[in-house]
N, CA and C atoms as an extended XYZ file, in Angstrom:
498
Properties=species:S:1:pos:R:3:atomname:S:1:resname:S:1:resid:I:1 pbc="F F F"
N       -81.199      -82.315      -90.023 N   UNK     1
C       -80.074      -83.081      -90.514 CA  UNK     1
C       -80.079      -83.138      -92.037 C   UNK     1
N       -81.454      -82.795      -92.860 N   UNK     2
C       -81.275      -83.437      -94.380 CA  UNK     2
C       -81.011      -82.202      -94.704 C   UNK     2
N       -81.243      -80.823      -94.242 N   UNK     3
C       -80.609      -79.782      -94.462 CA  UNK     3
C       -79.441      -79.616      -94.719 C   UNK     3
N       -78.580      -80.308      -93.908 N   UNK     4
C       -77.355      -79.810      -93.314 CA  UNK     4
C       -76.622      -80.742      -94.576 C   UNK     4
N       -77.258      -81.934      -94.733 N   UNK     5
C       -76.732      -82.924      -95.755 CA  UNK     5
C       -76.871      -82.354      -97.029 C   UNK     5
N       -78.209      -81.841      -97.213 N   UNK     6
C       -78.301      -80.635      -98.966 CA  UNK     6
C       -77.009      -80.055      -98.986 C   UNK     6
N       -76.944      -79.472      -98.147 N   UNK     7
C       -76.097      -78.003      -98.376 CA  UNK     7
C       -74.196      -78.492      -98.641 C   UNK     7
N       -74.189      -79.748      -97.673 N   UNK     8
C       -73.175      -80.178      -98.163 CA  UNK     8
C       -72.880      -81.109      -98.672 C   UNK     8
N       -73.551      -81.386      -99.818 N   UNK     9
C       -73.629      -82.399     -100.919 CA  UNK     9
C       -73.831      -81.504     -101.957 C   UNK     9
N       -74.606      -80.211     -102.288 N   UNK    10
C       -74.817      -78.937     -102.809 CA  UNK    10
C       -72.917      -78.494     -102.877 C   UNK    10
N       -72.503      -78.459     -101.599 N   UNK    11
C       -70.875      -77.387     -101.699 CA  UNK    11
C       -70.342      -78.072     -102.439 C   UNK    11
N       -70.052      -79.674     -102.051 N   UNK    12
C       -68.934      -80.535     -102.618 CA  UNK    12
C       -69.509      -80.947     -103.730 C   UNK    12
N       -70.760      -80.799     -104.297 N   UNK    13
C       -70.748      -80.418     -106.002 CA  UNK    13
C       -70.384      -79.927     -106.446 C   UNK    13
N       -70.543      -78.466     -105.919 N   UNK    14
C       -69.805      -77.577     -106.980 CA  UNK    14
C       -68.376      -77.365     -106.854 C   UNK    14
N       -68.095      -77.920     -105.687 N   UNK    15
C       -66.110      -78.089     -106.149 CA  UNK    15
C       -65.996      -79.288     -106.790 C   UNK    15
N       -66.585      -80.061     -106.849 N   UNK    16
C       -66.612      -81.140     -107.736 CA  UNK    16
C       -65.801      -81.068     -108.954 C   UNK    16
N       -67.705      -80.043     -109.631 N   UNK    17
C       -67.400      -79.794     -111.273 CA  UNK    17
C       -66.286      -78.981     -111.101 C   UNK    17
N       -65.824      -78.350     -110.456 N   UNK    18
C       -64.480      -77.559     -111.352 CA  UNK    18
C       -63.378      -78.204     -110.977 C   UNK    18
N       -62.768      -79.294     -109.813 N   UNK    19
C       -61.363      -79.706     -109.875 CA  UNK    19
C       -62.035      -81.597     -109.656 C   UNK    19
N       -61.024      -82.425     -110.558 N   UNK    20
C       -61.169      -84.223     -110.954 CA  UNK    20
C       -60.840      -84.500     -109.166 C   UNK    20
N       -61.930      -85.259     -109.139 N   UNK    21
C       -62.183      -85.538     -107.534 CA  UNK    21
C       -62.075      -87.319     -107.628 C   UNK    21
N       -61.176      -88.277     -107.160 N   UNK    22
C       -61.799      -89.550     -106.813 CA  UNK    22
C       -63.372      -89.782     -105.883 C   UNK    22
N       -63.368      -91.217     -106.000 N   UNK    23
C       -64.659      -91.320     -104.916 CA  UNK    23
C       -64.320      -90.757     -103.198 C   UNK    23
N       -63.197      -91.767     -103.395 N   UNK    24
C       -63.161      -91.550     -101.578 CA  UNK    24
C       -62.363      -89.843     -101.364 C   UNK    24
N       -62.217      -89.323     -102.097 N   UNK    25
C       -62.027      -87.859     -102.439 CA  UNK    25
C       -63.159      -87.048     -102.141 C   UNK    25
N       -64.377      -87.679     -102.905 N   UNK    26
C       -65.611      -86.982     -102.258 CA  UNK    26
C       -66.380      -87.515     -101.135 C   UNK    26
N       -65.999      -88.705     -100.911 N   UNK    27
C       -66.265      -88.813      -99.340 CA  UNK    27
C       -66.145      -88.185      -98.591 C   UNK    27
N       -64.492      -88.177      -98.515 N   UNK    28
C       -63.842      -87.395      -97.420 CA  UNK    28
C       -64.087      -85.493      -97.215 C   UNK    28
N       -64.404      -85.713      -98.373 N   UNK    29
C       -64.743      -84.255      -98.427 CA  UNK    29
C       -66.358      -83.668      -97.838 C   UNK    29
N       -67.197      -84.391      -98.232 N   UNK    30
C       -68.296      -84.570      -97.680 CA  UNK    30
C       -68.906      -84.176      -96.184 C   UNK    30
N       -67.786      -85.604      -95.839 N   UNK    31
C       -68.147      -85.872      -94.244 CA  UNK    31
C       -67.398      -84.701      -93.501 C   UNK    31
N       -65.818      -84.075      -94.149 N   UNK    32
C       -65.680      -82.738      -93.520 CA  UNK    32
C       -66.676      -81.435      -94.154 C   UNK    32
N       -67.308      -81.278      -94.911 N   UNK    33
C       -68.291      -80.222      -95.186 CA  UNK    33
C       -69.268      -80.509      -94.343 C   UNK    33
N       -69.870      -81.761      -94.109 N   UNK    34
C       -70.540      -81.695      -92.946 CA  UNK    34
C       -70.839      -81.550      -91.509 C   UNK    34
N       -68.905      -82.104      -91.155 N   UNK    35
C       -69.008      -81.765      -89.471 CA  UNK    35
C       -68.990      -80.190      -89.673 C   UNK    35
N       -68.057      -79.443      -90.485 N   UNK    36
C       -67.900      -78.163      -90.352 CA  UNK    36
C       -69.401      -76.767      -90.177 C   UNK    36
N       -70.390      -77.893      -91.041 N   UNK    37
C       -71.650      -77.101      -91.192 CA  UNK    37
C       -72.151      -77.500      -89.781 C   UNK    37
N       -72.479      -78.424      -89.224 N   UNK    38
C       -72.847      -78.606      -88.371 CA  UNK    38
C       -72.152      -78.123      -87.201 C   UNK    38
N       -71.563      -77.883      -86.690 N   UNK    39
C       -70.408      -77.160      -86.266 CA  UNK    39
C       -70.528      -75.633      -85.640 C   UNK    39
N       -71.066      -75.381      -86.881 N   UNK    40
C       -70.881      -73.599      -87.531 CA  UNK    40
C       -72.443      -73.287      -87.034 C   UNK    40
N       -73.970      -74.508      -87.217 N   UNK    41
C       -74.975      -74.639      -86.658 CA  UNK    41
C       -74.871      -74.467      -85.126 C   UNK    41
N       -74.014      -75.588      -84.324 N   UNK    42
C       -74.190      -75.521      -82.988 CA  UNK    42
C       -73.154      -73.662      -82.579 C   UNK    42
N       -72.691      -73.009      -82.990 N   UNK    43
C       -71.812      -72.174      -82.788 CA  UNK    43
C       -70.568      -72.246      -82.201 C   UNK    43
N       -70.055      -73.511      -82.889 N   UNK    44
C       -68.801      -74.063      -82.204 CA  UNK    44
C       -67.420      -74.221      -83.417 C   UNK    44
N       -66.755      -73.501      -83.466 N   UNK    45
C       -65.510      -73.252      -84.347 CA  UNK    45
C       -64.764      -74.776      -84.278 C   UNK    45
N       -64.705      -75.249      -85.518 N   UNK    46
C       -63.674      -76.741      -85.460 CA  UNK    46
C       -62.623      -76.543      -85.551 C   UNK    46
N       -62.254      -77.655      -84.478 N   UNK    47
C       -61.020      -77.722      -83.967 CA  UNK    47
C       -59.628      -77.294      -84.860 C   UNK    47
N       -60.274      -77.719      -85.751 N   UNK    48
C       -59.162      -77.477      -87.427 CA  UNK    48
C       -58.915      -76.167      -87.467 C   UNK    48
N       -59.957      -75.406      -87.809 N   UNK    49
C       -59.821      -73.801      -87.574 CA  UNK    49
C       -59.398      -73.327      -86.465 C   UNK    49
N       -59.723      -73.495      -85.034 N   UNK    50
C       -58.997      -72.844      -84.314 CA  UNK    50
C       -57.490      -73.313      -84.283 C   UNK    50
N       -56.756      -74.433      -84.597 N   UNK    51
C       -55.264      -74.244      -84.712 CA  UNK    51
C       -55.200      -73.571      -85.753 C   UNK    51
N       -55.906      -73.635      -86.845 N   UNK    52
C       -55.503      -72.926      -88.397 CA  UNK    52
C       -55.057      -71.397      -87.407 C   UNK    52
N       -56.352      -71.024      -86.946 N   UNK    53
C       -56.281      -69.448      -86.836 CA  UNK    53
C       -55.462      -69.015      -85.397 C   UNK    53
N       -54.703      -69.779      -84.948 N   UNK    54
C       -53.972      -69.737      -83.907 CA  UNK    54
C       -52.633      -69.883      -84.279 C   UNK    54
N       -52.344      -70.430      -85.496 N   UNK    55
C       -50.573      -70.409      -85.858 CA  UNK    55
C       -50.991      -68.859      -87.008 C   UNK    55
N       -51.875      -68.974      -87.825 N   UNK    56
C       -52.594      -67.945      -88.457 CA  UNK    56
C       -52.000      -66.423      -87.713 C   UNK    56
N       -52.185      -66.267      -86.411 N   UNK    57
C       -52.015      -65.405      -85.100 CA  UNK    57
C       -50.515      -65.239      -85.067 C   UNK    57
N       -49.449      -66.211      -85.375 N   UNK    58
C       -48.592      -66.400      -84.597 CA  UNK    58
C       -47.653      -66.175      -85.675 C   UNK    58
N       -47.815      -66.381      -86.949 N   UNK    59
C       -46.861      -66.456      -88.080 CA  UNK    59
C       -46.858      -64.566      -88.459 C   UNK    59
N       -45.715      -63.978      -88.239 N   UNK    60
C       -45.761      -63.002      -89.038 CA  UNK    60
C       -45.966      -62.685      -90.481 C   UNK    60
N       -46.098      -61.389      -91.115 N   UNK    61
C       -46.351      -61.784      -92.533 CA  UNK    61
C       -44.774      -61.139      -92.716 C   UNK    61
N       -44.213      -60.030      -92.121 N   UNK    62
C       -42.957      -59.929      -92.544 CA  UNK    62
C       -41.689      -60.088      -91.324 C   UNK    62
N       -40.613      -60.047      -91.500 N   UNK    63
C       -39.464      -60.135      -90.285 CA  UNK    63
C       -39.786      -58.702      -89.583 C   UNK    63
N       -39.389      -58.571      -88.249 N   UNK    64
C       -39.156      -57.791      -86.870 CA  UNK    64
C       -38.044      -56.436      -87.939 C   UNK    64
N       -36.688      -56.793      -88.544 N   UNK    65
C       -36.481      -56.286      -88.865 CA  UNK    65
C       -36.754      -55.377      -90.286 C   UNK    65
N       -37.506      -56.278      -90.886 N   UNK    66
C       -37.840      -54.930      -92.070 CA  UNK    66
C       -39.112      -54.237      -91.877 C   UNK    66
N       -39.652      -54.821      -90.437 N   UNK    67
C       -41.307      -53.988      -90.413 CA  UNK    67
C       -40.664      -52.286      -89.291 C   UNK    67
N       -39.679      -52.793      -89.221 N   UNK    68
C       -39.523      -50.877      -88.557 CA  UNK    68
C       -38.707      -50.433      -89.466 C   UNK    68
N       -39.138      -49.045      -90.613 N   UNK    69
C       -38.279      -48.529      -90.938 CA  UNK    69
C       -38.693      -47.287      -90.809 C   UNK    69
N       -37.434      -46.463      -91.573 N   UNK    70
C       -37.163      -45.014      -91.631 CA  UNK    70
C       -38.576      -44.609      -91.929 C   UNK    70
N       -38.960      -44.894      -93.181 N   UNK    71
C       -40.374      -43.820      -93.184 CA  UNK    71
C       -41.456      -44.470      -92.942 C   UNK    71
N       -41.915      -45.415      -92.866 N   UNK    72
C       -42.756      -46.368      -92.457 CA  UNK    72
C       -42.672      -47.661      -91.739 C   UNK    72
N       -44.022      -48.084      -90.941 N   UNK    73
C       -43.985      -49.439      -89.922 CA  UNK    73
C       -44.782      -50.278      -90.569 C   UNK    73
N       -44.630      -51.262      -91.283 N   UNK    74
C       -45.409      -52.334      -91.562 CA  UNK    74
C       -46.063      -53.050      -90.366 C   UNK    74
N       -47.048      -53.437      -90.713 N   UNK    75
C       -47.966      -54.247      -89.744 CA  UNK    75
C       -47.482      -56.080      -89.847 C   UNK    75
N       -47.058      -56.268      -88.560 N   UNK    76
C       -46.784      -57.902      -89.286 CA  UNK    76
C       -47.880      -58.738      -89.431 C   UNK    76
N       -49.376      -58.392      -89.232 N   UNK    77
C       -50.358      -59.195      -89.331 CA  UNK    77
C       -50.770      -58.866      -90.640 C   UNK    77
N       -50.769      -57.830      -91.145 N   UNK    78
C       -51.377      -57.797      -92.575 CA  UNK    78
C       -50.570      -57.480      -93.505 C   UNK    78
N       -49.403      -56.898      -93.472 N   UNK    79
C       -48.412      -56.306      -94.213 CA  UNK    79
C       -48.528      -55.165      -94.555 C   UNK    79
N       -49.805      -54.460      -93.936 N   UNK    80
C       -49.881      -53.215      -94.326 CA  UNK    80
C       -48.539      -51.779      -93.917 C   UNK    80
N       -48.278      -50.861      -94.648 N   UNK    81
C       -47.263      -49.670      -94.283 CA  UNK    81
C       -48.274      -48.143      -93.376 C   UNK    81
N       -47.532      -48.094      -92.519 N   UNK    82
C       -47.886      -46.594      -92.042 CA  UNK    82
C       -47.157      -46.142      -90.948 C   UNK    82
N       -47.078      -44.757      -91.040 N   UNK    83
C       -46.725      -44.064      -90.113 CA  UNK    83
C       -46.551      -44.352      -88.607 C   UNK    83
N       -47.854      -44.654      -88.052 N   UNK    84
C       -47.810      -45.259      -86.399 CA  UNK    84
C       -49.014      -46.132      -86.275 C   UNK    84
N       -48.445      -47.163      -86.013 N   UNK    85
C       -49.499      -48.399      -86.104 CA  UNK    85
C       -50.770      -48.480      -84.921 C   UNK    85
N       -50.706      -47.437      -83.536 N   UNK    86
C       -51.472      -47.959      -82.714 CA  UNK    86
C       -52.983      -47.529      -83.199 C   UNK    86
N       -53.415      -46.780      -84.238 N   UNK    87
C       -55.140      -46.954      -84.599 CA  UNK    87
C       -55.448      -48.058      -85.215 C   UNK    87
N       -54.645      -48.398      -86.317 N   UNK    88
C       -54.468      -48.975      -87.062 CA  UNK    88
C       -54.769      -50.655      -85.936 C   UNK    88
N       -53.832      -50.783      -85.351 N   UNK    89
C       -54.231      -52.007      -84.441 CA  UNK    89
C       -55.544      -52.020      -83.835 C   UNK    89
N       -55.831      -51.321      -83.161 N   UNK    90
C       -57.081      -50.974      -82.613 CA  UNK    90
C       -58.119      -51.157      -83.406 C   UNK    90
N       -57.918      -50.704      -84.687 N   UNK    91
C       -59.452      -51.019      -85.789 CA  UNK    91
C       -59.453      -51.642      -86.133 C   UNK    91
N       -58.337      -52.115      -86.844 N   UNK    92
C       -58.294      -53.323      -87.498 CA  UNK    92
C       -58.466      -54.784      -87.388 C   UNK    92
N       -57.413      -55.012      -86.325 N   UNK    93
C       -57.142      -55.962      -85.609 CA  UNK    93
C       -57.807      -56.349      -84.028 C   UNK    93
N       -58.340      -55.146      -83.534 N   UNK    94
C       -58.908      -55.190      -82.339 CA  UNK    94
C       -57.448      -55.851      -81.558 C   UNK    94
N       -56.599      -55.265      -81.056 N   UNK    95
C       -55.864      -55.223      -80.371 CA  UNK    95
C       -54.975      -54.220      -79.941 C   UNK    95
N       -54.528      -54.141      -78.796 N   UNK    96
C       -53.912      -52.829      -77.945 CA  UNK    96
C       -52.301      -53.216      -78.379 C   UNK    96
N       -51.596      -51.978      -78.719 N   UNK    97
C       -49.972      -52.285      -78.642 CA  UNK    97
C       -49.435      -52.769      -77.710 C   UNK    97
N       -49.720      -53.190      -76.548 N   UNK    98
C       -49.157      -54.212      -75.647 CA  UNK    98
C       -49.009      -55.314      -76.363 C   UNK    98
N       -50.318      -55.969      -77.023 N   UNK    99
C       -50.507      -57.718      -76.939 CA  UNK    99
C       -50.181      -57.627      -78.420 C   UNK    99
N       -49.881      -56.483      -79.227 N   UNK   100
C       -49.089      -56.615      -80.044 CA  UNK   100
C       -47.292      -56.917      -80.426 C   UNK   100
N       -46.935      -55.802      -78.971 N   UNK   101
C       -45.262      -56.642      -78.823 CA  UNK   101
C       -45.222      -57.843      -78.138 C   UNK   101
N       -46.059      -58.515      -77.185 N   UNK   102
C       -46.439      -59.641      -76.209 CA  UNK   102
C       -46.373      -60.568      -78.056 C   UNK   102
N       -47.011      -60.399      -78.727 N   UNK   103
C       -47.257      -61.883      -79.627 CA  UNK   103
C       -46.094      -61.668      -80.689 C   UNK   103
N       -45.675      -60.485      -81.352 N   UNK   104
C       -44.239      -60.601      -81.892 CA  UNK   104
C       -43.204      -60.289      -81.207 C   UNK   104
N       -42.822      -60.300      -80.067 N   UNK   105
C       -41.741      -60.050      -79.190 CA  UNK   105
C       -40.862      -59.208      -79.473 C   UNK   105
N       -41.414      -57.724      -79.404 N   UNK   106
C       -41.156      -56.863      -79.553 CA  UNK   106
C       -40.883      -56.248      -78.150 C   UNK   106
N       -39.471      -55.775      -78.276 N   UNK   107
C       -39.357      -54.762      -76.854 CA  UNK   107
C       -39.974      -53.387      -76.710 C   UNK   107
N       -40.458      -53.327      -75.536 N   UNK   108
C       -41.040      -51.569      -75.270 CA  UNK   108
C       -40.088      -50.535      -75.605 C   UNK   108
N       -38.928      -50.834      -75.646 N   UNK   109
C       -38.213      -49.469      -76.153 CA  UNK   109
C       -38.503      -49.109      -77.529 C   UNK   109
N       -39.110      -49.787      -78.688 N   UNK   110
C       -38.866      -50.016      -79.962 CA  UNK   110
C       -40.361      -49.231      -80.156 C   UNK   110
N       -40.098      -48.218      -80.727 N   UNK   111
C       -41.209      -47.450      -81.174 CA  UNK   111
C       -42.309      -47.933      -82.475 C   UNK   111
N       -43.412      -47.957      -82.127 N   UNK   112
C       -44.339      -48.242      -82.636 CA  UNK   112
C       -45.131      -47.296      -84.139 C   UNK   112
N       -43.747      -46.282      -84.127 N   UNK   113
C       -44.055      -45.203      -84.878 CA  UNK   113
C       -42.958      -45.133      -85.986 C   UNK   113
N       -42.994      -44.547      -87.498 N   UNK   114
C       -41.819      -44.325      -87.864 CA  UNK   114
C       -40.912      -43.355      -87.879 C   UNK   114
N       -39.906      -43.191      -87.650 N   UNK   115
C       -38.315      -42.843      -87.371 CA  UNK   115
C       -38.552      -41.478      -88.024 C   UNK   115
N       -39.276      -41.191      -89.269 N   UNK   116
C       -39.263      -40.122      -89.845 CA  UNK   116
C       -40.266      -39.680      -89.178 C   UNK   116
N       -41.411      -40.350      -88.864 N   UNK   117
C       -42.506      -39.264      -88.522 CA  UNK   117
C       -42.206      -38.484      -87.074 C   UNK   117
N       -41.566      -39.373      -86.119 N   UNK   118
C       -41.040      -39.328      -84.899 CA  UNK   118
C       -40.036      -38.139      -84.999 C   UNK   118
N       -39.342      -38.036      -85.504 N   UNK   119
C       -38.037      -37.063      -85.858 CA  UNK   119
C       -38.967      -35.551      -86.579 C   UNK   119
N       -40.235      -35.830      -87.330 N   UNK   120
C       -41.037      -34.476      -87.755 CA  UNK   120
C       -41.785      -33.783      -86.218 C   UNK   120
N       -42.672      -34.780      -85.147 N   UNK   121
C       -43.021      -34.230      -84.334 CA  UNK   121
C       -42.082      -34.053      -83.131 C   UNK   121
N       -40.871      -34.337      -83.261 N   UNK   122
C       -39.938      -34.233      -82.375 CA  UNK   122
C       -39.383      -32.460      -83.000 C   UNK   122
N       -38.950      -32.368      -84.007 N   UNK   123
C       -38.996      -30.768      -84.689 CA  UNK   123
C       -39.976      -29.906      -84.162 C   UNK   123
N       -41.265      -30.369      -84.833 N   UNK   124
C       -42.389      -29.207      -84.617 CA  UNK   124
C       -42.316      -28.919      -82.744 C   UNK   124
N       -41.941      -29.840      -81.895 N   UNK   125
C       -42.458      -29.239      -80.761 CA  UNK   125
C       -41.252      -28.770      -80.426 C   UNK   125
N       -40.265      -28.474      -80.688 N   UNK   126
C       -38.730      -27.933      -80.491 CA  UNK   126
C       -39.347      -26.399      -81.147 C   UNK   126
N       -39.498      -26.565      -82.279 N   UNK   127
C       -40.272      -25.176      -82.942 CA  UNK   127
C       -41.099      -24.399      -82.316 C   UNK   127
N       -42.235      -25.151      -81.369 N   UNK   128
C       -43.143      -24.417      -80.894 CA  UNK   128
C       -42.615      -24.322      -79.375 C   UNK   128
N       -41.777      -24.752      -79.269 N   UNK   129
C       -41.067      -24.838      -77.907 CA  UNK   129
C       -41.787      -24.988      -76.603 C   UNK   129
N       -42.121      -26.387      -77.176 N   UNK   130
C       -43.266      -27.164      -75.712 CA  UNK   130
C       -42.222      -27.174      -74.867 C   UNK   130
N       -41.235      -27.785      -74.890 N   UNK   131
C       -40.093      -27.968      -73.639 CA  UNK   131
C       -40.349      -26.569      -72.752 C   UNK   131
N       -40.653      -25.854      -73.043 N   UNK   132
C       -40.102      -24.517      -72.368 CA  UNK   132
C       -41.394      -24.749      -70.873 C   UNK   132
N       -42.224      -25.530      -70.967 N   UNK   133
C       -43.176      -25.446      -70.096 CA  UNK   133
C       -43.146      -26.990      -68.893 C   UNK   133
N       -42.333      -27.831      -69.711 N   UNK   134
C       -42.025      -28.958      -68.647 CA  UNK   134
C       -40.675      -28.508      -67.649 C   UNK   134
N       -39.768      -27.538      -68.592 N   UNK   135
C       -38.790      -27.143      -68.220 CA  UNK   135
C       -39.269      -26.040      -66.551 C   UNK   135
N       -40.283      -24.818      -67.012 N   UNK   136
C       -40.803      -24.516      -65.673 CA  UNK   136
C       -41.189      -25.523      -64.654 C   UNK   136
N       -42.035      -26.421      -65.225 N   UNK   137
C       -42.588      -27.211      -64.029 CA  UNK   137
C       -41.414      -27.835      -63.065 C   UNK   137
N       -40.607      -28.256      -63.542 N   UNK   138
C       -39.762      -29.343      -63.094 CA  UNK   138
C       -38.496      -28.245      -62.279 C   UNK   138
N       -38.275      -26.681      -62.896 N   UNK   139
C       -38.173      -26.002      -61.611 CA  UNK   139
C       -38.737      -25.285      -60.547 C   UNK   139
N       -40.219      -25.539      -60.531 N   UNK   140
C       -40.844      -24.806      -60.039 CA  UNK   140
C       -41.173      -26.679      -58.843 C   UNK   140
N       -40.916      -27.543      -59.118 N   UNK   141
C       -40.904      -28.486      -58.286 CA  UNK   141
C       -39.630      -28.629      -57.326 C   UNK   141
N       -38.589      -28.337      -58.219 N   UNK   142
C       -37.322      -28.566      -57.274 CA  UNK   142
C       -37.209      -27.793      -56.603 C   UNK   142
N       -37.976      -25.982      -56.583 N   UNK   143
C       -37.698      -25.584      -55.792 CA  UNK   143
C       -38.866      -25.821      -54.720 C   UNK   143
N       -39.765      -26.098      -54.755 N   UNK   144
C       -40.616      -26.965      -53.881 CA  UNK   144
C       -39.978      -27.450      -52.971 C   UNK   144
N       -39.377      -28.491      -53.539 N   UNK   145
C       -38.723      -29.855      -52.949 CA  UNK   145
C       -37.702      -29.314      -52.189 C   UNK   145
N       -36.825      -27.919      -52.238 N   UNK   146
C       -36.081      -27.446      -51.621 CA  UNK   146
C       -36.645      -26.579      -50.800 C   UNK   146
N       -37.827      -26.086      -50.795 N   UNK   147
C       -37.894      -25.633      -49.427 CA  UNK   147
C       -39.073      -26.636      -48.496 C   UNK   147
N       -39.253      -27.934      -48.852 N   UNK   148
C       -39.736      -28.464      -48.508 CA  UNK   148
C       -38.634      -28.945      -46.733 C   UNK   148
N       -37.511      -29.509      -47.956 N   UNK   149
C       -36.112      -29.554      -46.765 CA  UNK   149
C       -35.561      -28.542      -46.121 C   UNK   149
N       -35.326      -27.275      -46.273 N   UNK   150
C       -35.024      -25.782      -45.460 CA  UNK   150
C       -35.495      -26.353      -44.088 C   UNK   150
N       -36.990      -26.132      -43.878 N   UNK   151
C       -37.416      -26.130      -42.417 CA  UNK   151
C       -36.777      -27.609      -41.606 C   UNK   151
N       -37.075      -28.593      -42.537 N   UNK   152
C       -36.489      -29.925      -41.481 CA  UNK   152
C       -34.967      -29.430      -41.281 C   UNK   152
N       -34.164      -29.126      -41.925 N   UNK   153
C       -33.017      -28.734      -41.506 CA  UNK   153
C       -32.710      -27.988      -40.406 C   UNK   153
N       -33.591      -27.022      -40.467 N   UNK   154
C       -33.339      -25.926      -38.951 CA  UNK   154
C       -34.200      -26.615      -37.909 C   UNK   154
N       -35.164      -27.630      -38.238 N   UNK   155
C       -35.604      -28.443      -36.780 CA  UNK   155
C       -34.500      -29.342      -36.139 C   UNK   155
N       -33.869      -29.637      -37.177 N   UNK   156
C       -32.745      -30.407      -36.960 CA  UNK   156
C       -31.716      -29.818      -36.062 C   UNK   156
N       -31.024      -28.358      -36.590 N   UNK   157
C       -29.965      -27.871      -36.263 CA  UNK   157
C       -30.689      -27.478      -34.692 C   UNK   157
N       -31.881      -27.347      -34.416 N   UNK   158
C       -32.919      -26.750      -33.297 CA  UNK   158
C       -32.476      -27.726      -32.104 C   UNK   158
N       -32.727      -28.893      -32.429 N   UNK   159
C       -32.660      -29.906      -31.792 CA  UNK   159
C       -31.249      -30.186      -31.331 C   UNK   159
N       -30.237      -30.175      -31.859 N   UNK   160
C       -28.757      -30.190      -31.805 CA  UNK   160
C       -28.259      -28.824      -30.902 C   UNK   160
N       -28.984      -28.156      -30.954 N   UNK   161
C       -28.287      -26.297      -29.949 CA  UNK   161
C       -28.670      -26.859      -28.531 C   UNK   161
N       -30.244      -27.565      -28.788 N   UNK   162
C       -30.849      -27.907      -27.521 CA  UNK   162
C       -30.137      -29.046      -27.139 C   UNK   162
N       -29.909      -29.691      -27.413 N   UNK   163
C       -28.943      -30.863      -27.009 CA  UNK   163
C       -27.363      -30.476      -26.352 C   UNK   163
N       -27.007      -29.492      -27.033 N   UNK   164
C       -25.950      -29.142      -26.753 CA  UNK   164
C       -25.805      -28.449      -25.235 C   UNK   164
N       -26.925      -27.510      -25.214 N   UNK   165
C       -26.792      -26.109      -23.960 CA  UNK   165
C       -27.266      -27.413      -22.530 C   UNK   165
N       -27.682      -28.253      -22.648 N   UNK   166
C       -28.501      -29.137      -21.792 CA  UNK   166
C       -26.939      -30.001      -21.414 C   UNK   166
């Protein structure tokens, strides 16, 4: 305990000397340097701080609309600019682009990327002409899917001759 009392009788000295403190100024100051140390001892965040860092969470740093633009996405937690924010969340912030539109209410249609960079890799793969290979798949399925139906059809029409001659 006389530890805990040094250290914060030690802090609220030295904010002391640099800003004119009343008495009950350094009281009050005191007795919060001390629950906070003690606090920070048991490994328990005060209550003060967790609302601090929970509206902290909740306050953007810029509006929905000027953090998506043409050549860059601002981050609304730090204000930082870039290209496509999901590493950037991930390292930084330790959070996934889900619980990033979940806390600024951001819709899933609204790209997480910017408009210019989106529109450069939307080019390059037109250029290298990736389409040309979803484009096979997707007929090489339908015709699947069509002769999947051929045979039920003639079991069908099978069934209907036999029905008929009977």
């Amino acid at each position: 305990m006389t530890n805990l009392l040094e250290m914060a009788t030690s802090i609220v000295s030295a904010h002391a000397s640099n800003s004119p403190m009343s008495k009950e100024d350094l009281l009050a100051e005191l007795q919060e340097v001390y629950k906070a140390l003690s606090a920070m001892e048991k490994g328990v965040v005060p209550v003060a701080e967790q609302s601090a860092l929970a509206e902290e969470a909740v306050v953007p740093v810029i509006t929905k609309r000027k953090a998506f633009g043409k050549d860059q996405i601002i981050c609304m937690i730090c204000g930082k600019g870039f290209k496509t924010l999901g590493r950037h969340l991930s390292a930084e912030h330790d959070m996934t682009p889900k619980e990033y539109r979940a806390q600024f209410d951001i819709p899933r249609t609204q790209s997480l990327a910017a408009k210019s960079y989106s529109e450069s890799r939307r080019q390059m793969a037109i250029a290298l002409d990736l389409g040309a290979g979803l484009a096979k798949g997707r007929a090489a399925r339908a015709e699947k899917k069509a002769a999947e139906k051929k045979p039920a059809a003639k079991k069908a029409g099978a069934k209907k001759a036999a029905a008929t001659e009977e």
